[in-house]
Steps between C-alpha positions, in 0.01 A plus 500: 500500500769678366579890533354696164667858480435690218779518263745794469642448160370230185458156702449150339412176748564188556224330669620155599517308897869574501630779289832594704587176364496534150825575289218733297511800790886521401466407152217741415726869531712339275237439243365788556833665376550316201091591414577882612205476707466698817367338780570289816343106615305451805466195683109402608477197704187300563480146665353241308126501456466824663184617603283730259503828668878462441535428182186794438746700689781486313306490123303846661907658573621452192203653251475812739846568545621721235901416480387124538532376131407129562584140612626154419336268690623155559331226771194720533384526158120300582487651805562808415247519248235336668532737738521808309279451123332754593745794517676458162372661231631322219555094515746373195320137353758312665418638844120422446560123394786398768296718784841626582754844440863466482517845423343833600564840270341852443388579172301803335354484850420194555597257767559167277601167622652250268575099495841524377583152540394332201715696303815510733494124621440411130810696416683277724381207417585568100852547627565141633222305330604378146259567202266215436579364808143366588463404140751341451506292857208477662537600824284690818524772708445515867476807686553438873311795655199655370558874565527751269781349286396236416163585385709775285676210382184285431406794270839531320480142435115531382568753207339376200815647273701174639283267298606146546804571700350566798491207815260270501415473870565818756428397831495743822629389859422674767501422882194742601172371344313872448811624301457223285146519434535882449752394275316252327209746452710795405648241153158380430431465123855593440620284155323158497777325341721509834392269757480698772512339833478650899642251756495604849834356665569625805852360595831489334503160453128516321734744269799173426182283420361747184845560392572112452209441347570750217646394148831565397533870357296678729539852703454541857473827651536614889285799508377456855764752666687215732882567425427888487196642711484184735797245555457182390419352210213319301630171447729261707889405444328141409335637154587366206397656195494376107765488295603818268224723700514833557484672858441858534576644862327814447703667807819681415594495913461349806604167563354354210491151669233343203790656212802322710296170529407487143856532422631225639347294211589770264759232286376195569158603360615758305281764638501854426484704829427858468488764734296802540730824369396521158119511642628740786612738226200452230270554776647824639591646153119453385378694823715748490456572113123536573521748797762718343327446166802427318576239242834285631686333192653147491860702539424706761325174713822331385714807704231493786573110557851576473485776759305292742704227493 
């Protein structure tokens, strides 16, 4: 459990597994500059599927502590608000459906926790993803992992505003079987005209299997963590995906072993590969917007990419 001390000037965390890590804890003072905000980032690491009381813990710290102005959250988002419902006060609609918090703020006082990910992964996704892409081609998505992303993502893709261009089939792989049927319970009812399917594969090479089956012009996602949190990755240097597919390595460090191998088909397939920065910075901008309550313009996220990178 990691040391809490109250904090001695404005304070805004990163609640992750391994925060020293992240290019964000150099990156953020920088920001911070160019939004004239005063205030430092603190580093709140939690192994994965912590118990409770932790988790209780840390949610209990930051609404009591006054200089404490709030949280992203990344890896922890379900458990985190499993554990802890009960002590926000507010719960954005997002947060209610996905069962999950990306983001924790003070408002009015209030203690809210929001679901940030719908919005910020499907800011990423517009960036790489040509309009009328599933329209126009046909294709599925498979999520590999069903943590908090991609049931965000099942919900970006679920918006009744896309109409007809919207995929077909969305199927979930995951390697534990109670994430996926949490998963699988937490989408319920969500648009009937995606076939929505929850596949329990436990082993890379379960992972090469879905992704051959799928048509040409389809996405697959790695949103289970292995490149970044956990070394590794989801599918095997033998997978062989369809030709002019997209793959989306949501990570933006680490060894990114599942990026690298879907590269090596990159021309013969002509595959677009795409990494995780644009989603690093979408999903940190729209956190820190809400917790400083300030409105961040396409510009000024232009500047803060710049500065990061």
């Amino acid at each position: 459990m990691p040391i809490l001390e109250a904090a001695k000037e404005a304070a805004f965390y990163f609640i992750g597994v391994t925060t020293g890590k992240s290019s964000i804890m150099t990156v953020f003072p920088k920001w911070a500059e160019a939004l004239g905000l005063k205030a430092v980032i603190k580093g709140i690491d939690l192994p994965l599927h912590a118990p409770a009381d932790e988790y209780r813990k840390v949610a209990e710290f930051l609404k009591k502590d006054p200089l404490s102005l709030g949280a992203l959250v990344t890896t922890h988002k379900l458990d985190l608000f499993k554990a802890c419902r009960d002590i926000f006060d507010y719960i954005d609609p997002f947060a209610e459906k996905l069962e999950e918090v990306s983001s924790l703020s003070k408002k009015e006082g209030m203690y809210c926790a929001h679901a940030k990910d719908p919005i910020s992964s499907g800011l990423a996704l517009e960036s790489f993803i040509p309009g009328n892409f599933w329209k126009d081609h046909g294709g599925e998505v498979l999520l590999l992992g069903a943590g908090g992303s991609s049931l965000a993502m099942s919900v970006y893709f679920s918006q009744e505003k896309f109409g007809d261009n919207a995929p077909k089939r969305l199927t979930i792989a995951n390697r534990s079987e109670p994430r996926l049927a949490s998963a699988k319970e937490a989408l319920a009812g969500l648009n009937k005209k995606i076939d929505f399917r929850f596949i329990h594969s436990p082993a890379p090479a379960d992972n090469d299997k879905l992704i051959a089956a799928l048509p040409p012009y389809s996405l697959v996602v790695n949103a289970t963590g292995l490149g970044k949190d956990a070394p590794g990755s989801p599918t095997t240097g033998a997978v062989s995906y369809p030709r002019n597919s997209m793959v989306w390595e949501i990570n933006y460090r680490g060894d990114l072993l599942f990026k690298r191998q879907a590269e090596t088909q990159q021309k013969e397939k002509n595959i677009h590969v795409e990494d995780g920065w644009d989603y690093f910075i979408y999903g940190w901008t729209q956190v820190i917007a809400e917790v400083f309550h300030i409105n961040i313009d396409q510009p000024m996220l232009k500047k803060l990419s710049a500065i990061a990178k």
